[in-house]
Backbone bond lengths (Angstrom), bond angles and torsions (degrees), N, CA, C in turn:
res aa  C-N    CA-C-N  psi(-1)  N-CA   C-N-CA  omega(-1)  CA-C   N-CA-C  phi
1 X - - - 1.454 - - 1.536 108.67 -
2 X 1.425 107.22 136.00 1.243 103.59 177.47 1.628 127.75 -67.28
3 X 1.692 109.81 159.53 1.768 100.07 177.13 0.821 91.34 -104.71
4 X 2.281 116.76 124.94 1.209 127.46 136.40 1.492 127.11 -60.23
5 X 1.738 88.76 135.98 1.595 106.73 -172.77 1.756 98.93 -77.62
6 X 1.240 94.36 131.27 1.670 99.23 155.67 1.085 121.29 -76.48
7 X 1.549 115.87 123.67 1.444 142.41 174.78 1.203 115.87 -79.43
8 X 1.608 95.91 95.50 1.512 106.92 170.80 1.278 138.62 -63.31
9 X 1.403 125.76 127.13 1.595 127.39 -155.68 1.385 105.35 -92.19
10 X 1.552 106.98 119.62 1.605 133.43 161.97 1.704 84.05 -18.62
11 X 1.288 112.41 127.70 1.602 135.64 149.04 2.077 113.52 -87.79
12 X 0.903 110.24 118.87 2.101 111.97 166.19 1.250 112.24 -90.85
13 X 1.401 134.77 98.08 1.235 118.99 -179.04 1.414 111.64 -105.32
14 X 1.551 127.10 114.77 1.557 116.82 169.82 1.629 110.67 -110.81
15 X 1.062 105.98 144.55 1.421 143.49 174.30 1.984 104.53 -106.85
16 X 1.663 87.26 106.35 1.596 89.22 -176.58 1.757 111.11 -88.18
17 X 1.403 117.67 92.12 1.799 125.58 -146.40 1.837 86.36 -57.03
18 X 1.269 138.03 -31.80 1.367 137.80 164.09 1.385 116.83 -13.39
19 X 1.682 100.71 -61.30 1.568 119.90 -158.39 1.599 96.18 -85.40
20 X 1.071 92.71 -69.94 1.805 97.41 172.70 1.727 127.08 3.60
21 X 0.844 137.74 93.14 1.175 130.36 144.71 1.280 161.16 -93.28
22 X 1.549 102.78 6.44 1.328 128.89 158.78 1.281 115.30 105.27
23 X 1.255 122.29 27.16 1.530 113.48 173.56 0.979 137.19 -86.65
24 X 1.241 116.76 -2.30 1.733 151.68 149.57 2.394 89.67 70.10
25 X 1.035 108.90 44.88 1.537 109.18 -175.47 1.734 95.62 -71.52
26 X 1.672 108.57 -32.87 1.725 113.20 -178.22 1.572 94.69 -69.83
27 X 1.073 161.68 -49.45 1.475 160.76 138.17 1.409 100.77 25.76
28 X 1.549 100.27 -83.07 1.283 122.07 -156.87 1.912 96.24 -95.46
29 X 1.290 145.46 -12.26 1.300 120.06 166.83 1.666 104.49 -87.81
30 X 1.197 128.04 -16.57 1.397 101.91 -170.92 1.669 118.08 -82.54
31 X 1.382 100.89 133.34 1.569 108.82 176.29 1.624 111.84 -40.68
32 X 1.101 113.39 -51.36 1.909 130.11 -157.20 1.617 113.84 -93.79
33 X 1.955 94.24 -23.35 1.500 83.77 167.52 1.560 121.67 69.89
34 X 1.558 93.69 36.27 1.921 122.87 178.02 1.460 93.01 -64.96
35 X 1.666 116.97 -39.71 1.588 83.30 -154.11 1.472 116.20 -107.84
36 X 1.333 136.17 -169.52 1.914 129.12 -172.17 1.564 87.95 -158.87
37 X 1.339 95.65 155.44 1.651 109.47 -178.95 2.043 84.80 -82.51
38 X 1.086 110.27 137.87 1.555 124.21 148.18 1.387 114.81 -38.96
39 X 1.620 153.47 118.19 0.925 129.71 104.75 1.561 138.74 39.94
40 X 1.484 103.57 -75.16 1.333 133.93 -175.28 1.280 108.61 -68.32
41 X 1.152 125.94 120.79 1.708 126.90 175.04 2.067 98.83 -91.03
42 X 1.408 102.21 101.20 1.750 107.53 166.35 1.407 114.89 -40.74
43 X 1.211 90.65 -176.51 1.854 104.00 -161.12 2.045 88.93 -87.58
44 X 1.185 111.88 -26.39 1.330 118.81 -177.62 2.227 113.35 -68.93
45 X 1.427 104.35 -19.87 1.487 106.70 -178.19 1.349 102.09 101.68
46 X 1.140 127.60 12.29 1.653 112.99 157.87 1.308 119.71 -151.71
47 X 1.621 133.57 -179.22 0.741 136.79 -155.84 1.801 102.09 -92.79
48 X 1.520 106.23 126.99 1.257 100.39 179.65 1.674 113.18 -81.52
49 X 1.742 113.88 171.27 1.535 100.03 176.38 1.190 92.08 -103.98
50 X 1.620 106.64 165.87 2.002 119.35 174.61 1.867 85.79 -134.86
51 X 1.339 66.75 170.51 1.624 80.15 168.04 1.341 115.54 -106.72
52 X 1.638 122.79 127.60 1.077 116.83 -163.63 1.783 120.20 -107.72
53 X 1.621 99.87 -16.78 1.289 117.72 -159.31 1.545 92.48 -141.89
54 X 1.262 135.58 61.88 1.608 144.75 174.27 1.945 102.93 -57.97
55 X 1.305 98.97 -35.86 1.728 99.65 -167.40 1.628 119.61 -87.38
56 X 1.555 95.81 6.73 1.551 104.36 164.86 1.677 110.10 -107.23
57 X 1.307 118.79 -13.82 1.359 118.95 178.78 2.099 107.84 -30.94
58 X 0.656 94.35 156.27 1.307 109.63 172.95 1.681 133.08 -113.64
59 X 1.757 95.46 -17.59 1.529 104.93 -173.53 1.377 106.28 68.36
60 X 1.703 125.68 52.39 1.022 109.53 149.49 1.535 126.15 -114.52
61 X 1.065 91.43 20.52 1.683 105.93 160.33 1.762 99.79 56.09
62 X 1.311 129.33 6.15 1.769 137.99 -178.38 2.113 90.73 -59.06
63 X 0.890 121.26 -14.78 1.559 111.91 -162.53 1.491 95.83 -84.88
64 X 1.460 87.85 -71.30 1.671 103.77 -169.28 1.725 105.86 -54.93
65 X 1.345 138.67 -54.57 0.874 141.43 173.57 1.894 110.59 -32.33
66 X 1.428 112.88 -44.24 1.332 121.46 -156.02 1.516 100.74 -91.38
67 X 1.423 114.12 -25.18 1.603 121.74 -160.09 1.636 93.89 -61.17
68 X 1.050 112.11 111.71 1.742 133.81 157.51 1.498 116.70 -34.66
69 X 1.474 119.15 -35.00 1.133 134.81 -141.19 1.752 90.66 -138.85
70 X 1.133 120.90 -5.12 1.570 110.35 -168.07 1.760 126.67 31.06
71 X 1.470 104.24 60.12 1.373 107.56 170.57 1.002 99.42 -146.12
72 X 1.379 122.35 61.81 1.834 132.43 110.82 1.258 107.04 -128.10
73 X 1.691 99.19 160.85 1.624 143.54 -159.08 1.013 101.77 -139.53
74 X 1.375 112.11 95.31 1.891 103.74 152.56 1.593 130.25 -93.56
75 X 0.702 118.39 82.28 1.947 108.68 161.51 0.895 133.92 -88.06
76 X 1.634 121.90 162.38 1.309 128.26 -174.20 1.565 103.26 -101.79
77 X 1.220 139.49 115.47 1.511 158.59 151.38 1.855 111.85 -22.85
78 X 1.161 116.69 87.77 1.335 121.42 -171.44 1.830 98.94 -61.02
């Protein structure tokens, strides 16, 4: 019998750029390395983070937990 693959569930990750203040600590806690400094220098003087790689997340929630500022959200996409 064959092994069904588990179908991994779409992750939404927002980063509220408001809260943000640039300490990029989600940078350096995530295992998979979802997130990248922006390009874009904000209206605040630095580079905000995005998420660049959402479909490697893992759901270990290490971002949001760490965010100083609580502006990230991770969920899993029902």
């Amino acid at each position: 019998m064959p092994v069904k693959e588990k179908k991994k569930k779409p992750t939404r990750i927002h980063i509220n750029q408001k809260w943000c203040k640039g300490c990029y600590i989600c940078l350096e806690a995530c295992p998979k390395k979802v997130f990248e400094k922006s390009p874009e220098v904000a209206e605040k003087g630095f580079n905000p983070v995005v998420v660049a790689h959402s479909e490697q997340c893992t759901h270990c929630w290490q971002c949001e937990m760490l965010c100083p500022d609580l502006a990230i959200h991770v969920a899993k996409e029902s």
